[in-house]
VOPAGU-2260 file (C-alpha; in pm, 1 decimal, decimal comma):
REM VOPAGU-2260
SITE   aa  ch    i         X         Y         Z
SITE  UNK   A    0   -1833,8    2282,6    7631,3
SITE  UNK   A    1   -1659,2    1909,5    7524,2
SITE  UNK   A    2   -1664,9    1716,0    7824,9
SITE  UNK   A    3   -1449,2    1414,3    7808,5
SITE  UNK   A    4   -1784,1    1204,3    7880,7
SITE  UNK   A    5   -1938,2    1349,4    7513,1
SITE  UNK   A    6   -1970,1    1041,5    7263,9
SITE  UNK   A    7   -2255,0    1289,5    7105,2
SITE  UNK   A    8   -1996,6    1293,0    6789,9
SITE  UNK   A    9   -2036,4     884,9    6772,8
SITE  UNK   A   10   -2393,7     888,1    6628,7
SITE  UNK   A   11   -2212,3    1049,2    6295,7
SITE  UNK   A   12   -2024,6     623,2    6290,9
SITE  UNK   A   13   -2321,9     446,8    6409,2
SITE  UNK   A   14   -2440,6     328,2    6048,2
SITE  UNK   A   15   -2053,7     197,2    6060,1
SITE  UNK   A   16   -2074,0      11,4    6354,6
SITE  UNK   A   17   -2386,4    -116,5    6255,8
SITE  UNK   A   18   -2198,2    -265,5    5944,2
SITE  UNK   A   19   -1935,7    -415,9    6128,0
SITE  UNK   A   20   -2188,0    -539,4    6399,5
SITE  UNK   A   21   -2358,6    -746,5    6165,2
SITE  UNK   A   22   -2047,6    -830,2    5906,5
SITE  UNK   A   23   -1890,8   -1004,6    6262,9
SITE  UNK   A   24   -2190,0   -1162,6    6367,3
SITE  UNK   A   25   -2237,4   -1347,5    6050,6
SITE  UNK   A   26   -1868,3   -1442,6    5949,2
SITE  UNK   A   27   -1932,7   -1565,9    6361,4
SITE  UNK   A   28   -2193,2   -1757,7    6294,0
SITE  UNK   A   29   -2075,1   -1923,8    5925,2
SITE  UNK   A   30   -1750,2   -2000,6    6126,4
SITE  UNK   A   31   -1904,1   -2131,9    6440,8
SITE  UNK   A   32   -2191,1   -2367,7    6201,8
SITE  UNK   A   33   -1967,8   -2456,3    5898,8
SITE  UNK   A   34   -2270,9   -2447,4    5690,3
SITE  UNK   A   35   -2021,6   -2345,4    5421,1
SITE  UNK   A   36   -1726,8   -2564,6    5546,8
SITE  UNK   A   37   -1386,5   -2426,7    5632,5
SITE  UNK   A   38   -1324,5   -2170,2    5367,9
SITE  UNK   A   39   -1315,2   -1846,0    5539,4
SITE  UNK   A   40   -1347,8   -1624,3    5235,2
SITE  UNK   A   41   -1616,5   -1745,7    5116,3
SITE  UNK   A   42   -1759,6   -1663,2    5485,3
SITE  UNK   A   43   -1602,2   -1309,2    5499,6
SITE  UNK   A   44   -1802,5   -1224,1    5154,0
SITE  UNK   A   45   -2135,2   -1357,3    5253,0
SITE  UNK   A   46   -2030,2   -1113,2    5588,1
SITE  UNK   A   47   -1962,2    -832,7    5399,1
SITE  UNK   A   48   -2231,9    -880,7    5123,1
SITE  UNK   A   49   -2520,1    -945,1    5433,3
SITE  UNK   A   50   -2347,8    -627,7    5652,4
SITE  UNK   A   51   -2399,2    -394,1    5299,8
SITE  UNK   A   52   -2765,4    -519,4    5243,0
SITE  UNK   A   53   -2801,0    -404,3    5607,4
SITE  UNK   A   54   -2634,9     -89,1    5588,1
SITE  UNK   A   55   -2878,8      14,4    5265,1
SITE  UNK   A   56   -3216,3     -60,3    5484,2
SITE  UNK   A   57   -3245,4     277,0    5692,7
SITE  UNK   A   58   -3573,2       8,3    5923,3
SITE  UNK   A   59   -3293,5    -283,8    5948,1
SITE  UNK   A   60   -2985,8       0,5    6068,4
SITE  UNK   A   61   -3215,5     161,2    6308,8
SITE  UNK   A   62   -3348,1    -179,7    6491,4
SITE  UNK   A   63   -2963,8    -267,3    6500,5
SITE  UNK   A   64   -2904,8      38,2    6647,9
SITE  UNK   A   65   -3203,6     -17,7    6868,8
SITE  UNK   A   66   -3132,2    -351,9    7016,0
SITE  UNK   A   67   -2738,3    -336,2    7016,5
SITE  UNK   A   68   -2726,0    -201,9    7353,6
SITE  UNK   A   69   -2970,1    -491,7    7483,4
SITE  UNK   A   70   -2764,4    -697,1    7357,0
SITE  UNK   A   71   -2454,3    -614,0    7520,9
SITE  UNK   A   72   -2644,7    -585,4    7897,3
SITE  UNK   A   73   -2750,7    -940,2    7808,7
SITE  UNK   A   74   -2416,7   -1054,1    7725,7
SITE  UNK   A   75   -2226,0    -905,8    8036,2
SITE  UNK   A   76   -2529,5   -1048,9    8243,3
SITE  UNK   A   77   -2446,2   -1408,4    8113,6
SITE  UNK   A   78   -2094,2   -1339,8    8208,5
SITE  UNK   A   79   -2215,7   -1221,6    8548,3
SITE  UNK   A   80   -2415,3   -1504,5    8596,4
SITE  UNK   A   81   -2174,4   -1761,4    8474,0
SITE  UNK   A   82   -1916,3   -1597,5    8744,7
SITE  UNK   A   83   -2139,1   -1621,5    9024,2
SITE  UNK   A   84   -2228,4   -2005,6    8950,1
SITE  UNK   A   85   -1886,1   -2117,0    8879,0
SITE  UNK   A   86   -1817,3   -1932,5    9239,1
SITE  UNK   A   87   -2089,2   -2178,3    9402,2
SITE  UNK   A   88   -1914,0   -2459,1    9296,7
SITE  UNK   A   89   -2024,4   -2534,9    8939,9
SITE  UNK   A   90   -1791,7   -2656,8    8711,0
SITE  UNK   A   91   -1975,8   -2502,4    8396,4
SITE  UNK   A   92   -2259,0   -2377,2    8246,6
SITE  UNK   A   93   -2354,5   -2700,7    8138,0
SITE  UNK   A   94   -2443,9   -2858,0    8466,1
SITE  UNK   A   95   -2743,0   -2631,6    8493,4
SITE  UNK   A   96   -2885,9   -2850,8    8238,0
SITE  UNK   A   97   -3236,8   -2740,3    8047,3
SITE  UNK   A   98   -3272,3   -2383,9    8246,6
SITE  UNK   A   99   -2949,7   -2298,9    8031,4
SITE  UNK   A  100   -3230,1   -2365,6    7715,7
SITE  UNK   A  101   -3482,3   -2233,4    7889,5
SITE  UNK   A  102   -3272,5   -1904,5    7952,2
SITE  UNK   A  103   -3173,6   -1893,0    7627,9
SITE  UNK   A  104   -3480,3   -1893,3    7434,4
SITE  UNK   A  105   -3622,2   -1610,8    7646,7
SITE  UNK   A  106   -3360,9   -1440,2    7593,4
SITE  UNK   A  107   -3377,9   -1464,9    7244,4
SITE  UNK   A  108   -3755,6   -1414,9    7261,5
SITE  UNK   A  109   -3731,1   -1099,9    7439,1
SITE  UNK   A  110   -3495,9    -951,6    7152,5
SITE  UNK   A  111   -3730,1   -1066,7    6908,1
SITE  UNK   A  112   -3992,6    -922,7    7037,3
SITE  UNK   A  113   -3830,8    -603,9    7110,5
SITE  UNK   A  114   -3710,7    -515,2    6744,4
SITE  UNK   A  115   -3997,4    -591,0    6611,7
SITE  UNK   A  116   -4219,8    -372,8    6797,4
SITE  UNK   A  117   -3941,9    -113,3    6694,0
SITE  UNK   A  118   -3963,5    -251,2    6324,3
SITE  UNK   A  119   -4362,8    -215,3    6348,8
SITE  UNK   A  120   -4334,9     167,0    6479,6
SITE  UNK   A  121   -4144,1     217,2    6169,0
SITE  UNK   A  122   -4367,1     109,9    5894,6
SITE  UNK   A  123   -4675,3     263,2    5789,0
SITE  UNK   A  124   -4931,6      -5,8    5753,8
SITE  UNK   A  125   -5210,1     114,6    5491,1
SITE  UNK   A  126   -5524,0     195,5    5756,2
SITE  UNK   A  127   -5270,3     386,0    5990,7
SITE  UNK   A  128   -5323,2     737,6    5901,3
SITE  UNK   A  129   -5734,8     678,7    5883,3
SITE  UNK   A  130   -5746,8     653,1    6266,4
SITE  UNK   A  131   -5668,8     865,1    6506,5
SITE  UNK   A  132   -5523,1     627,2    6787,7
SITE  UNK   A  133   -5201,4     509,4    6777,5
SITE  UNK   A  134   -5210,0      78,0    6755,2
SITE  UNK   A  135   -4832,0      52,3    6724,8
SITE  UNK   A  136   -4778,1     123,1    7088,0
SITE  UNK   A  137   -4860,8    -161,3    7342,2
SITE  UNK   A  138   -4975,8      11,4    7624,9
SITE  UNK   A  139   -5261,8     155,4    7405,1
SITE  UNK   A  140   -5403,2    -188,3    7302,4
SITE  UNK   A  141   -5384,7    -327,2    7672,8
SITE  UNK   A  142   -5593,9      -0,3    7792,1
SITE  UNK   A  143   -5829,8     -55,6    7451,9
SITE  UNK   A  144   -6228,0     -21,6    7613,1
SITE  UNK   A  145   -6261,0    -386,1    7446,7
SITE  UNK   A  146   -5918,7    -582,4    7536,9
SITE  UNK   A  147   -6016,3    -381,2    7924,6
SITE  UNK   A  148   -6344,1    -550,5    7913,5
SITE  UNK   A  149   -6251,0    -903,4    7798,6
SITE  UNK   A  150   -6018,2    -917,6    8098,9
SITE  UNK   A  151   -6281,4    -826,9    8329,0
SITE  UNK   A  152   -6490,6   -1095,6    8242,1
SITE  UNK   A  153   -6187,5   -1339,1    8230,8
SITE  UNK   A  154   -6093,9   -1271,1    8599,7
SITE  UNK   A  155   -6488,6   -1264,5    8680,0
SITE  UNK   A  156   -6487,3   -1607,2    8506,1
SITE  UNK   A  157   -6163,5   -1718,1    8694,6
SITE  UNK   A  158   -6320,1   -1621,9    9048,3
SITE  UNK   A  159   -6639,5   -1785,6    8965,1
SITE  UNK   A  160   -6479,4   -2091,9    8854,2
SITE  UNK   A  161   -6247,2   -2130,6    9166,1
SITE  UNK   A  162   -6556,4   -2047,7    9413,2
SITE  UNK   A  163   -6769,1   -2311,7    9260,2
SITE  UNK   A  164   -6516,5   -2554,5    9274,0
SITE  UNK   A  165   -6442,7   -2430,2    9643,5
SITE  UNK   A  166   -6776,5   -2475,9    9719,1
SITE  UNK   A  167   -6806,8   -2839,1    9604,3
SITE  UNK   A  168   -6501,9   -3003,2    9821,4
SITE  UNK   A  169   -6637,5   -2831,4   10123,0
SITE  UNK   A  170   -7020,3   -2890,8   10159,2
């Protein structure tokens, strides 16, 4: 039964949102840089032209589709968080000074990093199929016998350190 809640009959568009997603972002960016000065067609083609090349790379529609919704919790948490600092008082964003850059490029790191571990579990990397454990996931490298070892003997190495230095300022 169709609830009003069902957006199940969305995923048929989201190749076309994807499109327009990324058409928008670049004539954004072209307008907001000028790289190509103030003529806007010239900005809606290399849009268009950029949101087609897109649309015809099944990896580069899927990570779109993967990180669009990060994307948008990001963006209505910088909206929260602008709101709560211009009720403290602030006058802007700018007064917060380099944690505003600091912000940002985590941010922007985190998104990174996030498509392209979805970009990585997409392509078959010759040596894949020969094994039988799965490298593309992260959780199986951290447990790895090997990477589990090396951080024993870091943290063994980190306690030794700090107890022979502990040792030394108090006899």
């Amino acid at each position: 039964m169709a609830t009003f809640l069902d957006i199940t009959g969305l995923q048929n568009f989201s190749s076309f949102f994807v499109f327009i997603f990324v058409w928008l972002a670049v004539f954004a960016i072209l307008t907001y840089s000028r790289v190509l000065g103030d003529n806007k067609g010239i900005q809606i083609i290399i849009g268009l032209i950029i949101g087609l090349f897109v649309l015809f790379s099944p990896i580069a529609t899927g990570a779109i589709e993967y990180i669009a919704p990060w994307f948008a919790v990001v963006f209505i948490f910088v909206i929260f968080a602008t709101m709560a600092i211009k009720s403290f008082g602030a006058t802007g964003i700018e007064s917060l000074g380099s944690l505003r850059i600091v912000t940002l490029v985590v941010i922007i790191l985190v998104m990174v990093i996030g498509t392209l571990s979805y970009v990585r579990q997409q392509i078959l990397v010759p040596g894949d199929n020969e094994t039988s454990i799965d490298y593309s996931k992260t959780t199986t490298i951290l447990f790895h016998p090997k990477i589990m070892g090396v951080l024993f003997i870091m943290i063994i190495a980190v306690f030794a350190i700090v107890l022979m230095a502990g040792r030394q300022y108090i006899g």
